[in-house]
N, C-alpha and C positions, 0 to 999 in steps of 0.2 A: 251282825249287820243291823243296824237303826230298822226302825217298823217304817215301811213305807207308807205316805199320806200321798191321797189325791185331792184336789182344790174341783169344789163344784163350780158349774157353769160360772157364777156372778164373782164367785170366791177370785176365779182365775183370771177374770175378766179383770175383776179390781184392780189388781197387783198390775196386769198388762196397761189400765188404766193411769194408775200412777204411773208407772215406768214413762209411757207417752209423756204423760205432764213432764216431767222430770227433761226425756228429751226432747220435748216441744219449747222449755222452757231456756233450755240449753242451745237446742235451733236459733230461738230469737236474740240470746245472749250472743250467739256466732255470728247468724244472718243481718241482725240490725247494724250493728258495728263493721262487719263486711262491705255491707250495701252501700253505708257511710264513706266507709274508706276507696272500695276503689268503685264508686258510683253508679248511674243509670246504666252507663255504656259498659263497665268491667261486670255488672251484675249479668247486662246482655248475655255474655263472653259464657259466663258460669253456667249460666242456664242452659244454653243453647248445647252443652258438653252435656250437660245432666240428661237432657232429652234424649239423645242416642245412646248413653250410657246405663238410661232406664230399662229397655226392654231387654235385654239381659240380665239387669238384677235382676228384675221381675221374676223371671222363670227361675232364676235360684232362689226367693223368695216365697214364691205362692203357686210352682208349680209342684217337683217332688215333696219339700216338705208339708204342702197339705197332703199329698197323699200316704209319707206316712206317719204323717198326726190320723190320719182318717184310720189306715190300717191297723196301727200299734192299738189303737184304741178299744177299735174291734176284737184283737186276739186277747188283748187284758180284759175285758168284759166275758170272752168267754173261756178266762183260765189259759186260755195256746201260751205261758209267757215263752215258752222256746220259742215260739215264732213271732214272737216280740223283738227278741234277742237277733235269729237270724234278719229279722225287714232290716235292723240299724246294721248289721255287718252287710248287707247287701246295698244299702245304700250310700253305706261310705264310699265303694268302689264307685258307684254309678253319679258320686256328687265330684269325687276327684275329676273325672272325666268330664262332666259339664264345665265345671270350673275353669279348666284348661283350656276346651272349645270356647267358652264364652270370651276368657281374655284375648284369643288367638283372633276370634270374629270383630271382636271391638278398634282390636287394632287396625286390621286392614280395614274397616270400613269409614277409621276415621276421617282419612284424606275426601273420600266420594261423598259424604256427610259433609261436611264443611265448604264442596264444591257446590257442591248442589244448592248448600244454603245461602249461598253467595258469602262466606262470612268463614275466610280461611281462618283469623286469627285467633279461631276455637280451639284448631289442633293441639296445642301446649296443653290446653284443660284436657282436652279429650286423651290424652296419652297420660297425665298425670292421674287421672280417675280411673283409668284400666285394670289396674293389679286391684285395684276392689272386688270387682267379680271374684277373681280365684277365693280371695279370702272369704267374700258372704257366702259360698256354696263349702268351704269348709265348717261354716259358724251353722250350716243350715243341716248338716248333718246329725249336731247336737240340738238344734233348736227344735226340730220337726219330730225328733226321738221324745225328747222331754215332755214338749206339747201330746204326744200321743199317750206318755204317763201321767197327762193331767197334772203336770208341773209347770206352771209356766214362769215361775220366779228365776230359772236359769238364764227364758227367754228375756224376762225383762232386765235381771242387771247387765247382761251383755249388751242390750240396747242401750242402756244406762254409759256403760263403758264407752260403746261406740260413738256415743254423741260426744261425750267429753273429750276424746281425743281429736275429732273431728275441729272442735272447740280452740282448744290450745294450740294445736297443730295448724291449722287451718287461721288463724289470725297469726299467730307468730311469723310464720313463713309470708303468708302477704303482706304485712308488715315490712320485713326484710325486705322483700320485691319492689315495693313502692320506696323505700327508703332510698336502695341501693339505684332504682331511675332516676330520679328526683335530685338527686346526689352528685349522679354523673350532666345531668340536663346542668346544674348550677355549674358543673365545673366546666362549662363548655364542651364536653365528649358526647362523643354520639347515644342515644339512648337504646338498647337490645338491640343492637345494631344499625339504628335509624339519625339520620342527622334531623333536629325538628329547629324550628324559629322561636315556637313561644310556649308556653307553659300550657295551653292546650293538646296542643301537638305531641309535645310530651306527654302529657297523661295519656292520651290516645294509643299511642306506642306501648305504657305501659302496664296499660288494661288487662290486655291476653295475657299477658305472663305472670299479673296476680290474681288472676281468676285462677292459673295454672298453680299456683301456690295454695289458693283456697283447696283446688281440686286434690290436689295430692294431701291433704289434709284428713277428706274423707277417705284414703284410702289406708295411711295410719290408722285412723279410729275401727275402722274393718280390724287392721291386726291387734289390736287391743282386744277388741268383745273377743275374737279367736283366742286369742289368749287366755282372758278369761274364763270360758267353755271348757277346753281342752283340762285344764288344771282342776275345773271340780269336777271333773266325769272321772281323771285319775283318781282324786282324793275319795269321793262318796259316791262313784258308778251311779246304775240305774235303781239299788234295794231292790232288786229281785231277791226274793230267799234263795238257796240251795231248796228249801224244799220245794217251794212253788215248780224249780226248775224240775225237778224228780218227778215230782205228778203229774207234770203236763205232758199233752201225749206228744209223741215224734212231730217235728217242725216239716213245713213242707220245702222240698230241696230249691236250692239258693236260685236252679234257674229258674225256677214255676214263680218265687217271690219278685224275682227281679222283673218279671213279665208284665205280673198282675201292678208292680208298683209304677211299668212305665206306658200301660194301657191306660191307668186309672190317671195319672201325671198329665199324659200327653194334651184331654182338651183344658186340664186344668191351666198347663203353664199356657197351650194354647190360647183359651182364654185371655188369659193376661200380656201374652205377647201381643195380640191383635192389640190391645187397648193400648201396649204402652208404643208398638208399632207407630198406631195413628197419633198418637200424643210426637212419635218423633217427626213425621211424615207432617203435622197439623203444623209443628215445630217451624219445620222449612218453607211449609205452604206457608204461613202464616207473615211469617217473614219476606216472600217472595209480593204473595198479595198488598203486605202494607207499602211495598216497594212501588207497586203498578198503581197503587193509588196514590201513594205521594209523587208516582211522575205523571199520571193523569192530572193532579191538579196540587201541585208545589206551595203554592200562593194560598190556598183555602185549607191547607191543613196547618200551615204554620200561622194563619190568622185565628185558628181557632184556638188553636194552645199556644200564642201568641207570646203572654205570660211565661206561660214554663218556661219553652227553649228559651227566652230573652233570662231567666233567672239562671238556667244550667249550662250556659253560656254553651250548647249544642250549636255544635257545625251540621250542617244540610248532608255532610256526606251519614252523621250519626243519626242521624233522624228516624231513619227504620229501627236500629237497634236502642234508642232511646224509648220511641214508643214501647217497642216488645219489652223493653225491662221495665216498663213501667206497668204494665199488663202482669209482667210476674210478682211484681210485688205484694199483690191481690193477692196469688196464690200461696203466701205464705200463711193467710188469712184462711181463706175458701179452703185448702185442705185440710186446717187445723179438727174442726171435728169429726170431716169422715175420720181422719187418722187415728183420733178418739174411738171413735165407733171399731173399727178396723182391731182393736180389743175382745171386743165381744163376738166379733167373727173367729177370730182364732178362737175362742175359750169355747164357742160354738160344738166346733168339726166333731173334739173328740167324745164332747157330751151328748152332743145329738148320733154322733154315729155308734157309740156305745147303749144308748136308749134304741136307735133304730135297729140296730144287731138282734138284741134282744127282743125287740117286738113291744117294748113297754109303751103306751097311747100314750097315758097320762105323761110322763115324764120328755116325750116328742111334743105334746102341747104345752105344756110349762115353760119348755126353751126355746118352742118358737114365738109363743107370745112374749118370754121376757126378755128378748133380745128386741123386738121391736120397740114393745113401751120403751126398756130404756132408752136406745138409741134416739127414739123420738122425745123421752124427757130429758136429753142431755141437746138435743141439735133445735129444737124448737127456740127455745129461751136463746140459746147463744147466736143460733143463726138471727133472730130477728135483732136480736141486740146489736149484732155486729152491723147490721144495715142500717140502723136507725142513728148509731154514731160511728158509718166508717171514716168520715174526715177529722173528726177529734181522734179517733184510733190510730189514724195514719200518720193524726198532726204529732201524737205522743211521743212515738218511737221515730218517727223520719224526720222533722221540722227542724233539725239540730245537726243535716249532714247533706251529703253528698247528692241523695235521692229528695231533698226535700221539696225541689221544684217538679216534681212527678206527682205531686200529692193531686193536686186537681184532676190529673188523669184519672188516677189510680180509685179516689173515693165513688164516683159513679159506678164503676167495675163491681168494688169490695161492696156495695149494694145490693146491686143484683144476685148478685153468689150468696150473699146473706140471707136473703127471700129466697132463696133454694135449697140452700144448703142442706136440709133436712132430706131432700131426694137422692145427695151424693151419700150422704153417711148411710142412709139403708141399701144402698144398691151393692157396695161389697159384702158386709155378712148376710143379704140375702143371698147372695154366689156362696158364701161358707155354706150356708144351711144346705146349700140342694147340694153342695159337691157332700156335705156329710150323708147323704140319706143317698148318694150312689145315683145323682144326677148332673155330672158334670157335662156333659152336652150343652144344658137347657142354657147355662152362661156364656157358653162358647157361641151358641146363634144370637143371643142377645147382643152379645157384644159385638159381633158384627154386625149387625145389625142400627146398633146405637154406633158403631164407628163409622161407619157408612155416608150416614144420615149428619153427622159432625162434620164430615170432611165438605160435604157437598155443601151443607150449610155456610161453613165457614172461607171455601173457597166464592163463594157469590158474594158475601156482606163484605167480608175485609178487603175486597177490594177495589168497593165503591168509598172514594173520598169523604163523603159524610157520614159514612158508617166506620170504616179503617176499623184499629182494634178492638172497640165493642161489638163486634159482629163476633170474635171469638170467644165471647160469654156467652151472645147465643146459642153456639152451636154446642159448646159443651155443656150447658143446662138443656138441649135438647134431647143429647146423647144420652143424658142418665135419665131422664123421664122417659127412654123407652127400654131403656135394659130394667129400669126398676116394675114398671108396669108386666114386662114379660115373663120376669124372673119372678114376680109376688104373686102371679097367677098361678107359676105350676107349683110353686112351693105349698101352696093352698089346695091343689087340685091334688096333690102326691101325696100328703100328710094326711090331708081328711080333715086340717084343723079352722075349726071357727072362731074367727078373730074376733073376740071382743073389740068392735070399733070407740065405744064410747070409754071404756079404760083404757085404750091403747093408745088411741090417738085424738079424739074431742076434748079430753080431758087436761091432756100434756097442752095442746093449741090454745084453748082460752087463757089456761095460765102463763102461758110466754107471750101473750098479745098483751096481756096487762103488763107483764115485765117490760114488754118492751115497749108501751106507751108509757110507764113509767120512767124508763131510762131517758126517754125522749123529752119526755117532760123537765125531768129535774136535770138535765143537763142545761136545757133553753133555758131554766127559770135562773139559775145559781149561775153560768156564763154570766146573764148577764148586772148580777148581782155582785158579783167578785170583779176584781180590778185590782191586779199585781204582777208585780214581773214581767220581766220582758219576753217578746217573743222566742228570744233566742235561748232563752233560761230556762234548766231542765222543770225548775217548779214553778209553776204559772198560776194565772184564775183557771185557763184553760185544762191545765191537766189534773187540777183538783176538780173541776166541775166534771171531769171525765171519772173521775175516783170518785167519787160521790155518787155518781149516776147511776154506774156496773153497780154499787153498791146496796143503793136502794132498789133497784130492778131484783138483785137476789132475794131480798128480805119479801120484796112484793113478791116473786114466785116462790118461794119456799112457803110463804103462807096460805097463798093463794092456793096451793098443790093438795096443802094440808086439809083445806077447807071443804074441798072438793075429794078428797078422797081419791086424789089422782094417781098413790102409789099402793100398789097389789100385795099382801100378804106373800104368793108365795117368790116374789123377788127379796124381800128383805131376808126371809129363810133362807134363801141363799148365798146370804152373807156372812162373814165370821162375825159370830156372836149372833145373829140373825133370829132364833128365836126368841131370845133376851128383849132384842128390841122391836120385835115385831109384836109381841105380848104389853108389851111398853106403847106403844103408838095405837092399837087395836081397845086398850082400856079408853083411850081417851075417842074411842072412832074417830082415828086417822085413816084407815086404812079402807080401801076397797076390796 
């Protein structure tokens, strides 16, 4: 059997890092073109399926399998590998069973869900995305075992896999759906069973049922990364030796593992259930709120985005579902670097809870400082950049479809989230870090806590007319400024560790303030220097003045970073090849 290799903290992080890129990159390839095709109101449709369909992934997601990425971790640090071996036979049985509940709950709740949100035409999506669940709690039996052997390259090409099916699957089939309404509307036949007059009315009708085509796409992509998983755990297993297995002493029996794994589980997926809970719960409020304020005052919301609906030729009856998909647009934006970050939480659990096992300081301060620096030199720069040009951002990708008349809404939103953004990306791997070191409570009251304080937020603002859906930026940039503030206290207060503030975060901040006064800069100056192409043309002044701008922003934070000695010694050691080039950058004092 091959010598088995573990990936350090940064190492695994990396690979998890790419992977994201990779499916972030592939999201946009799906979702821009999605958005385009079946528009503001069909994106509604998608969304509003994803919301109820989230809190159930979650918990096959970030519930057992962090605890046991946390477990496995612990028993390989201290040689248990039999009880390595038994947590992943234990928890197969106990993810088939989630799985099954999960699909079984999704279904019956999709009818009350869609009732409640006043917005039946969810259903088809919500039924289409259901067989998801069973598959990600099959993929998570492998992913949480691997992650716990400090392998995350399984995790990420399955991620990899899953986005591409998602991709292909997922435009093919809506494609077909729009075709096949669109087809029958011309030939005079009824449209998904709806008799319409005009060519809006038809789309209207056949919104839900290619969102339901998008939906059943993610749930392909599910069976692909399964697939996947399953075939290289047959081919190359976990490299345990035979001998490893011989010397380790007796495993503890299957009921005591199964206990310990769904005691340790339970605030974790809790955790995560409350948040995605209230994200479905925020879902419907949100929707209901923007409803009570466009019947409190009809006339002053449609004066204000007056523009838009007149460009996306939006009926009064789409107007709540308009607004909301213009709101999610944002969040293709605003989630992209937590998700980033959400890397370094996994590669986190098993590093830190292997260092915490053991008792080692040094290497519990290493990972908790280097999981912050990075996060914050990866969310600093991006976040302010993304604010500083979210309407050329928006104009890039959306200006050429279906959602383009949302952009005015959408770019004040993608602002604000930009100047925050660095608060969402730390607040999940600081929930990895304390669930690694055997504090998963301290997230669980956070989170309730920040969920709380969202809903009450966002149920007062959104449903004042001159507030409507920015009031749901406030509350969610609310909600992470206090789970982050709760959670960064006990992780400090349990570790014993002293944050270097001035290399972890002054240093990352000044150089993304320049980046991003430079972005800002050289996009005003060159806009207005350039003059080609038309608006409607994928190459412009405008989208090279945008390419230009990202461009010189990096060149001024990479030097900037340099200058200042804003990247730490031992993060780059923790990279492959790492002291090659850490030796490399330290001759020239780069380094802090």
């Amino acid at each position: 059997m091959a010598k088995r290799k573990s990936q350090s903290l940064l190492n695994g992080a990396l690979v998890l890092l790419v992977a994201t890129l990779l499916v972030k990159i592939i999201g946009a390839i799906y979702k821009i073109p999605l958005s385009n095709m079946i528009g503001t109101v069909g994106r509604g449709y998608y969304d509003a399926a994803y919301n109820i369909y989230l809190p159930i992934y979650t918990i096959s997601m970030a519930g057992l399998p962090v605890a046991v990425s946390k477990m496995v971790s612990e028993q390989m640090a201290l040689g248990h590998y039999r009880d390595a071996r038994m947590i992943f036979r234990v928890s197969s049985r106990i993810f088939l069973i989630t799985g099954t509940l999960g699909l079984i709950v999704l279904l019956i709740l999709a009818y009350p869900y869609a009732a409640l949100s006043k917005n039946l035409p969810t259903i088809p999506a919500i039924l289409a995305i259901a067989p998801s669940i069973f598959f990600c709690c099959l993929m998570s039996i492998f992913r949480g075992y691997y992650e716990g052997l400090r392998k995350m390259t399984p995790t990420a090409v399955s991620e990899v896999f899953e986005a591409l099916g998602k991709l292909v699957f997922g435009i093919v089939l809506a494609k077909a759906v729009i075709s096949k309404g669109m087809a029958d509307f011309h030939a005079g036949a009824t449209v998904f069973g709806k008799t319409v007059a005009d060519e809006s009315e038809a789309l209207s009708a056949i919104y839900p049922y290619a969102a339901a085509a998008a939906a059943l796409g993610v749930t392909l992509g599910t069976v692909l990364g399964l697939g996947y998983l399953f075939v290289l755990y047959k081919l190359r297993g976990d490299q345990i030796t035979r001998e490893e297995l011989v010397n380790s002493p007796k495993p503890e029996k299957s009921n005591i593992i199964a206990r310990n794994l769904i005691k340790f589980a339970i605030p974790v997926a809790t955790s995560s259930l409350i948040f995605s809970i209230t994200n479905m719960i925020d879902s419907v409020m949100v929707q209901n709120r923007l409803q009570t304020a466009i019947d409190k005052d009809l006339n002053y919301i449609k004066t204000v985005y007056q523009a838009s609906i007149q460009m996306g030729n939006i009926l009064d009856k789409d107007l709540k579902t308009y607004l909301f998909g213009a709101y999610s647009l944002s969040l293709d934006f605003k989630n992209l670097v937590p998700n980033l970050a959400m890397a370094l939480g996994i590669s986190a659990i098993p590093a830190l809870s292997a260092a915490w096992a053991i008792k080692n300081r040094d290497e519990i301060r290493i990972s908790v400082e280097s999981v912050i620096r990075v996060i914050l030199l990866i969310s600093f720069p991006a976040g302010i950049g993304m604010a500083v040009l979210s309407e050329p951002i928006l104009s890039l990708l959306y200006s050429r479809g279906e959602s383009a008349s949302a952009i005015p809404i959408t770019a004040p939103i993608l602002t604000a989230y930009g100047f925050s953004v660095f608060i969402m990306a730390l607040s999940t791997p600081m929930t990895n870090m304390l669930q690694a070191i055997g504090k998963p409570m301290v997230p669980l009251k956070a989170l309730t806590v920040g969920a709380i304080a969202k809903i009450i937020i966002n149920y007062i603002l959104v449903g004042i007319p001159s507030v409507n859906i920015n009031g749901a930026v406030v509350g969610t940039i609310g909600c992470y400024v206090i789970i982050l503030g709760i959670s960064l206290y006990s992780l400090i207060k349990t570790t014993g560790v002293k944050i270097n503030i001035m290399s972890v975060a002054v240093k990352p901040f000044i150089c993304a303030a320049l980046c991003g006064g430079a972005a800002f800069l050289s996009y005003t100056l060159f806009n207005r220097i350039l003059s080609f192409g038309s608006p409607d043309s994928i190459m412009n002044s405008k989208t090279l003045s945008t390419f230009i701008a990202i461009g010189i922003a990096a060149v001024i934070y990479l030097i900037s970073l340099l200058l200042v000695k804003g990247i730490a010694k031992d993060d780059i050691i923790m990279l492959p090849k790492g002291e090659k080039i850490a030796k490399t950058l330290e001759k020239y004092g780069f380094l802090g």
